[in-house]
N, C-alpha and C positions, 0 to 999 in steps of 0.2 A: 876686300874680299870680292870676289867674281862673281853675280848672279851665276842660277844656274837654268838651265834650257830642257825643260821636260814633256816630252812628246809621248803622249800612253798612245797605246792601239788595245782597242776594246775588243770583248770578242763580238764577232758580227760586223764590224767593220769599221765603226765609229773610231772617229779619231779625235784626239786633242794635243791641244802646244799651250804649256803654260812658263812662265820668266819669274821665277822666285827670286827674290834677292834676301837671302837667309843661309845663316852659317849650318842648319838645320834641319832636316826636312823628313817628315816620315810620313809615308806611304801606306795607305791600307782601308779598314770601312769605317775607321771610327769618324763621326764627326768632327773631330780635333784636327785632324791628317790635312798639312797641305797637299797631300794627291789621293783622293777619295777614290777606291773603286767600290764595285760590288760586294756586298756583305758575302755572296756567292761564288767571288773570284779572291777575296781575301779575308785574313784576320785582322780584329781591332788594330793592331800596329804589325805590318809585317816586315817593313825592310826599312831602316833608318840612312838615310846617306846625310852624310858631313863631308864640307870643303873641307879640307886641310892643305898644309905646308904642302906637303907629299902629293896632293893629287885629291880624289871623288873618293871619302871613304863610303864603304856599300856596307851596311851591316845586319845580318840576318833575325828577326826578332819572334818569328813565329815559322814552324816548318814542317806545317800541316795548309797545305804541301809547301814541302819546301822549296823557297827559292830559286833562282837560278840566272846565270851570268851565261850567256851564250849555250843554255841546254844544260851546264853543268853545275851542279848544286854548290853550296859555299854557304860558311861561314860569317867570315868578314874578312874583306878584301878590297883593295884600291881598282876603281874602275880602272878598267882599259881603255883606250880611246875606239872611239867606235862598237863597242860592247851591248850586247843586249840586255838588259833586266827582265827575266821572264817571273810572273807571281801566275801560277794556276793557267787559266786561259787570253791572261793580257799580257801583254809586251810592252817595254817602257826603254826609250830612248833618253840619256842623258848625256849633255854637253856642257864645257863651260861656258858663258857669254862675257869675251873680252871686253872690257871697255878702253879707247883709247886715251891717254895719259896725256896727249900732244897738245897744245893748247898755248896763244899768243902769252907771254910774261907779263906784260898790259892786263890783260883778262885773269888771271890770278891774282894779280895785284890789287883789281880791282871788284873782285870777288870776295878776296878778305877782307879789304875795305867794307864792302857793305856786311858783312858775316859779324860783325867787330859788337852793333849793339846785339845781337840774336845771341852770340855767346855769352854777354853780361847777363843778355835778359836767364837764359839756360844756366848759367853759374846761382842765379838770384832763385831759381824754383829746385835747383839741387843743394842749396843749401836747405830751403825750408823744408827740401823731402828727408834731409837725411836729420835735420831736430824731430819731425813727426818721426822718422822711423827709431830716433833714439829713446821716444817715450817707453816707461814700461809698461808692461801687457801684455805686448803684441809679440808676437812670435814668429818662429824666423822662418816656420813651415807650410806658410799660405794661410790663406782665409781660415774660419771657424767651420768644423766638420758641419756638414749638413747631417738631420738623422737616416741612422745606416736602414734600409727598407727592408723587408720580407722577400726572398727571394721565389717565394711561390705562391700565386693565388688561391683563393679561399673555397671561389667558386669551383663546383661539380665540374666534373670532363660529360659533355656531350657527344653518343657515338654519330657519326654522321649517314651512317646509313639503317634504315627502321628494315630490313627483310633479315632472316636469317641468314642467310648463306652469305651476301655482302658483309654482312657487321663480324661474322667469324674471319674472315677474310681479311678484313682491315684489324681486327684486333691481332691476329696472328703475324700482321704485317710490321706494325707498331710495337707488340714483344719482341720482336728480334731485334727491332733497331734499338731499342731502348736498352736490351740484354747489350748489346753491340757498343752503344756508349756508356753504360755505366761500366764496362770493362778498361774502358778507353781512360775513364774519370781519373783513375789516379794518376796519370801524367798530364790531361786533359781538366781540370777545373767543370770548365764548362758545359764538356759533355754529361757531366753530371746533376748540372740544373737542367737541361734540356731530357734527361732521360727521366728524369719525376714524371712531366707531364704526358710522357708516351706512354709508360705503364699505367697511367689515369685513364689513357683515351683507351688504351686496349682491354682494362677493366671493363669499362662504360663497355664496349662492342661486348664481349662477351656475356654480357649482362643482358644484351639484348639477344644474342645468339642464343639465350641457356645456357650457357656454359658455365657455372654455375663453381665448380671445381678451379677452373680454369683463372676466372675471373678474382676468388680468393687469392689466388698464386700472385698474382698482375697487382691487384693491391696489399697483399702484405711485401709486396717488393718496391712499390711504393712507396708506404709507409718507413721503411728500414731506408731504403736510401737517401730519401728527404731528409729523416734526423740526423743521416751522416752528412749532407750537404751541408748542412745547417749548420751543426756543430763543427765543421771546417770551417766555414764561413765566419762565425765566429770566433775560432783560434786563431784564425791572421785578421781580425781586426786587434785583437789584444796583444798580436804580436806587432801590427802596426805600431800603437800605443805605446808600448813598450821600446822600439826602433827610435820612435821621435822625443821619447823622455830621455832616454842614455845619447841621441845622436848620434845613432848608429845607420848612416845615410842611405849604403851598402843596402842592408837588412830592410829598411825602409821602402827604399825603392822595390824591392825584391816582392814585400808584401802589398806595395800599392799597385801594383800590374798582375797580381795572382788575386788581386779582390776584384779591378774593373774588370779582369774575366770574368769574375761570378756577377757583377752587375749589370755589364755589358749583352751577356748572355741572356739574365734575367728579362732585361728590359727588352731585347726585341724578339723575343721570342712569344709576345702576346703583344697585341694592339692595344688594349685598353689604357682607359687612361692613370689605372690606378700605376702604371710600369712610369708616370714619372718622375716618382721618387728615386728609381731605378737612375734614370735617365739625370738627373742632380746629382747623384751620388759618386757614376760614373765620371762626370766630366770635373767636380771638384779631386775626382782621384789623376785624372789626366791632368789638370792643371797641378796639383802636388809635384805627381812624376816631375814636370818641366820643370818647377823651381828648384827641385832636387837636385837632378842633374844640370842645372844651370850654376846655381849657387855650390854645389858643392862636388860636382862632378860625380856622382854614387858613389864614394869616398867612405869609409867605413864613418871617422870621424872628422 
């Protein structure tokens, strides 16, 4: 397999070149991503590209906003040579990196030569991995779940500005956004933990404003959407559950990238440090994902 040759241009100007050598590679803010951008220029996972037989497969995983291959949006699709990868405001450059094959007969020969004890020694630790991995117990779907966290904190919203006419201002600003992504929530996950805490803050301001009316509204909307998050949130862990008792890989996979939305989300949308159990939770779900699709391809069974 070919490494491959990853050039981003950031927005603003910054540039990078990086040399993966991976049949594998996904693109985006998560910390997992061998190509990390901005939480602000991309989603947790947004474009997966695989070598294959055929050529650079490019594959679209998130499309808020979506993708794009020389301006024009897609699916999934085998790069073209010379082809842009456009995500939000960064542009990404992808090449293969030939290696040459050409090399004296002498120096192969004498390369396996010396390769000769490194294989015994590699047969001798893949034997003893595969009796540890035959013990029972252990299970075929990654580590022991960590526990699942709270997706909202406990603590009050704070309005950030003490005069009246600012604090009606930013509360009114904060309801429409909020109004704006819990609309969005049911195709969006995420915008629906992120819209609890605006209706909290735009409570808080109008509470400072007087608004008194207003501010009832902003927290019984609140209230009502959290226990719906909630209770999402919990329907695809028990559908996860349910996915890894039947072996159902498909469904698995499906509910462990619709949860690290809600965790993901959770966790950097406040600094503190209680987000990280958030931040455990997520990246035990990202490693899932990969053994998933590693070991079973998302395979129904």
């Amino acid at each position: 397999m070919d490494a491959l040759r990853i050039k981003v241009f950031h927005l603003g100007g910054r540039s990078e070149e990086l040399v993966i050598d991976a049949e594998t590679i996904c693109i985006g803010s998560g910390a997992h991503c061998e190509v990390r951008l901005p939480l602000d220029q991309a989603r947790f996972e947004h474009v997966v590209v695989r070598s294959t037989a055929n050529g650079i497969l490019v594959t679209a995983r998130a499309f808020d906003p979506a993708p794009t291959l020389d301006g024009v949006d897609f699916t999934e699709t085998l790069l073209a040579p010379g082809a842009v990868l456009g995500i939000h405001q960064s542009t990404i450059e992808i090449s293969p990196v030939v290696r040459s094959t050409e090399a004296p007969a002498l120096h192969h020969r004498q390369r396996a030569k010396n390769l000769r004890p490194v294989v015994i020694l590699m047969l001798g630790i893949a034997a003893a991995g595969f009796m540890l991995a035959a013990k029972p117990g252990a299970k075929d779907t990654g580590d022991e779940m960590p526990g699942v966290p709270d997706l909202f904190l406990a603590e009050p919203s704070v309005c950030p500005r003490a005069s009246t006419d600012a604090a009606q201002a930013v509360a009114e600003a904060k309801l429409e956004l909020a109004t704006i992504k819990r609309e969005r929530s049911p195709f969006h996950p995420e915008d629906g933990v992120l819209a609890v805490p605006l209706y909290e803050l735009a409570a808080a301001c109008f509470r400072v404003a007087g608004n008194q009316e207003e501010e009832r509204e902003a927290t019984t909307a609140a209230s009502q959407l959290k226990a719906r998050v909630s209770d999402e949130f919990r329907m695809h862990q028990v559908r996860l559950q349910y996915a890894l008792k039947v072996k159902d890989w498909k469904m698995a996979q499906d509910e462990v990238r619709t949860l690290r939305d809600y965790a993901l989300t959770a966790e950097g949308s406040d600094g503190s440090s209680q987000r990280g159990a958030q931040a455990t939770y997520a990246v035990w779900l990202s490693n899932l994902d990969r053994k998933i699709e590693l070991t079973h391809g998302g395979k129904k069974k």
